[in-house]
C-alpha positions as CSV (number, residue, x, y, z in Angstrom):
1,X,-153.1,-108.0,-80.5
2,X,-153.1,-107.8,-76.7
3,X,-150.6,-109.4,-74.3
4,X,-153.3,-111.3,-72.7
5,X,-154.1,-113.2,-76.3
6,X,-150.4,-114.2,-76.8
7,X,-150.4,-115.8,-73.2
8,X,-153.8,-117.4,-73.5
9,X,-152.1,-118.7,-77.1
10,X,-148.8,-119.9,-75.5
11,X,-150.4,-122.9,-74.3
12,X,-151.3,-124.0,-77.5
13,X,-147.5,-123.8,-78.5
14,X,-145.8,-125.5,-75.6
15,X,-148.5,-128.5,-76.0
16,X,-147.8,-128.3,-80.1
17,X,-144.7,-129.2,-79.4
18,X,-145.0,-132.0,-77.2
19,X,-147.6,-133.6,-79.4
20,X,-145.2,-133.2,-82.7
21,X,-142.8,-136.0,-80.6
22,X,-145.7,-138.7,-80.1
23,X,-148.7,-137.9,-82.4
24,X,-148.8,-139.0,-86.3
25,X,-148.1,-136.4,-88.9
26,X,-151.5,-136.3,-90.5
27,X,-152.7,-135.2,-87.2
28,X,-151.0,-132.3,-87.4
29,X,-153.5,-130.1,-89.5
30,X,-156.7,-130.7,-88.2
31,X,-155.4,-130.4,-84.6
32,X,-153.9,-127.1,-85.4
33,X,-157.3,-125.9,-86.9
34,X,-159.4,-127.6,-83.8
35,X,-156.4,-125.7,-81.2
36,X,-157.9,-121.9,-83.2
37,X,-161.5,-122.9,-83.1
38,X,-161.8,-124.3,-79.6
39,X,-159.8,-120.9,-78.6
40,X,-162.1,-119.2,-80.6
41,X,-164.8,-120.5,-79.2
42,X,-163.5,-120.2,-75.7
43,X,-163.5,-116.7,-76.3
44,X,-166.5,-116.1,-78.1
45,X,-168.5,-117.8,-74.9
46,X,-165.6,-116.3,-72.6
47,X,-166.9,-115.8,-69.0
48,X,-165.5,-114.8,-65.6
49,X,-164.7,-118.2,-63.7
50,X,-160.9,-118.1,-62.4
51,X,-161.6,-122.3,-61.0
52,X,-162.1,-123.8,-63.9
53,X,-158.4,-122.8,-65.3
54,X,-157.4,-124.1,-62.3
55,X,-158.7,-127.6,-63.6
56,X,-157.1,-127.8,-66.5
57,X,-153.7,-127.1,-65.5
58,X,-153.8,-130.0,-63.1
59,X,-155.5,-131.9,-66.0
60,X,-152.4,-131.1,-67.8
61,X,-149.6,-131.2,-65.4
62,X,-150.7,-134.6,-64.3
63,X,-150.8,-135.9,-67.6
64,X,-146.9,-134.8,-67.6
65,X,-146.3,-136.2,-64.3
66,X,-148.0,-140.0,-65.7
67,X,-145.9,-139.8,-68.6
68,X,-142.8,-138.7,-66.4
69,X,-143.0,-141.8,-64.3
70,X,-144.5,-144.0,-67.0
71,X,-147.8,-145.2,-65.1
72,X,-149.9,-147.9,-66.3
73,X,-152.7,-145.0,-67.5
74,X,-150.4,-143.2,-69.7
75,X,-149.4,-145.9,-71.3
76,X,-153.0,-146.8,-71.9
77,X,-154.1,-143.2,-73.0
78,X,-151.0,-143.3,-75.3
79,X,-152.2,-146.4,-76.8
80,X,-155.7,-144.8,-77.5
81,X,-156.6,-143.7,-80.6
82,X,-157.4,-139.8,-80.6
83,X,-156.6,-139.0,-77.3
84,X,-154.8,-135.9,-78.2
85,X,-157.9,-134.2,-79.8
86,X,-159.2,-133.9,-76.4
87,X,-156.5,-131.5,-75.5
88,X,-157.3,-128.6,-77.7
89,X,-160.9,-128.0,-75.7
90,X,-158.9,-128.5,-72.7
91,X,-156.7,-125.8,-73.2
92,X,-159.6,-123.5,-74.5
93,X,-160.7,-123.5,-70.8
94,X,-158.2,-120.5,-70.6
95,X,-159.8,-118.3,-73.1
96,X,-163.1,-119.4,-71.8
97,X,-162.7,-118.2,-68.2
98,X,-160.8,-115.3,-69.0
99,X,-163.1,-113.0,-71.1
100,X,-161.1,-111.1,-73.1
101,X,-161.4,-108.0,-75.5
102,X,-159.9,-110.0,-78.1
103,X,-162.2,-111.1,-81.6
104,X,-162.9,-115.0,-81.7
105,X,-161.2,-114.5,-85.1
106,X,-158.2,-112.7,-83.6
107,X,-157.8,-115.6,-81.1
108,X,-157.9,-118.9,-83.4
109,X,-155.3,-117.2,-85.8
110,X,-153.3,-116.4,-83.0
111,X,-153.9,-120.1,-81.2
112,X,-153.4,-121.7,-84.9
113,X,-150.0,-119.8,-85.4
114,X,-148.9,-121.1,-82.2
115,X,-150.1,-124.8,-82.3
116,X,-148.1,-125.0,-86.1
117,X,-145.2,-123.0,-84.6
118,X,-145.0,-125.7,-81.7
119,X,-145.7,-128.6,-84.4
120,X,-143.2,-127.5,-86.2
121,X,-140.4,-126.9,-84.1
122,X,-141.2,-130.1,-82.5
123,X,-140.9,-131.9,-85.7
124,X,-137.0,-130.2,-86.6
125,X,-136.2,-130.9,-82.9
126,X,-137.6,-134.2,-83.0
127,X,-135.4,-135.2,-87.0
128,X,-132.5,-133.9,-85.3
129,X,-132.3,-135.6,-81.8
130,X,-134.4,-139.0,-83.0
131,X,-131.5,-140.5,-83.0
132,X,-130.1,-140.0,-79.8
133,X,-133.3,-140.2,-77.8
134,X,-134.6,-143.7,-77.3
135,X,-138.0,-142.2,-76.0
136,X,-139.3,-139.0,-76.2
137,X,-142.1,-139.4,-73.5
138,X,-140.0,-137.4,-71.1
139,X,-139.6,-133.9,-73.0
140,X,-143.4,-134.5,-73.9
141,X,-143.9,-135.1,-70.4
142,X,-141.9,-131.8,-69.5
143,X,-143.9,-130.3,-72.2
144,X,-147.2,-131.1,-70.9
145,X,-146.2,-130.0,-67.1
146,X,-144.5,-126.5,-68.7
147,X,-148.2,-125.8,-70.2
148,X,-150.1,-127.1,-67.1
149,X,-147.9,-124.3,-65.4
150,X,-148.4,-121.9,-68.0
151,X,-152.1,-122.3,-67.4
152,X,-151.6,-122.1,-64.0
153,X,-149.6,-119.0,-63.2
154,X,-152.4,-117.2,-65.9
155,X,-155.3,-118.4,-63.8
């Protein structure tokens, strides 16, 4: 396993995370399978196209930013049913424009491993500090931003 395919996977983690604060748990499983299939097919189709990572990382890091300072849209695209399955596609975009050596299959086990690794540390960090955080928007938020970043810096 290359370098390249845990970097292109850390995304999934960091936004795993954020999403185990906000998202219910029986939509936990099939976003962790759709996080390794969209990588995997982000890699299977990958291609050489540096912008388009570009994209997604402002996608993401305004998304944080919306949540940060609670604008009307966030709290409308919280309120919408599925919105978080439209993330895993998103953050394909990095495997896509990135061709990589890597197997497809080598890439959604990897992606997979990191989105239930970020789901569930989210969900032990979320039991223990429920209590003592009256909204968890804003470490989602910083979540979101961290992987816009991540996805940024890689592009």
């Amino acid at each position: 396993m290359s370098m390249h395919l845990l970097w292109t996977s850390a995304d999934s983690l960091i936004v795993a995370f954020a999403l185990a604060f906000i998202v219910p748990q029986w939509h936990v499983l099939p976003l962790i399978l759709m996080f390794g299939a969209c990588d995997a097919l982000g890699s299977a189709l990958g291609v050489t196209m540096p912008v388009a990572g570009g994209l997604a990382a402002i996608l993401l890091i305004a998304c944080g930013a919306s949540l940060v300072v609670r604008h009307p849209i966030a709290q409308r695209l919280l309120n919408a049913p599925g919105w978080f399955y439209v993330l895993p596609p998103l953050l394909a975009i990095d495997n896509l424009v990135s061709h990589t050596p890597d197997a497809p299959a080598v890439a959604a086990l990897s992606s997979a491993i990191m989105a239930g690794l970020g789901f569930a540390c989210g969900s032990v960090v979320s039991r223990g500090w429920r209590a003592g955080l009256r909204d968890v928007r804003p470490l989602a938020a910083a979540c979101l931003i961290a992987a816009g970043s991540l996805l940024a810096y890689g592009a």
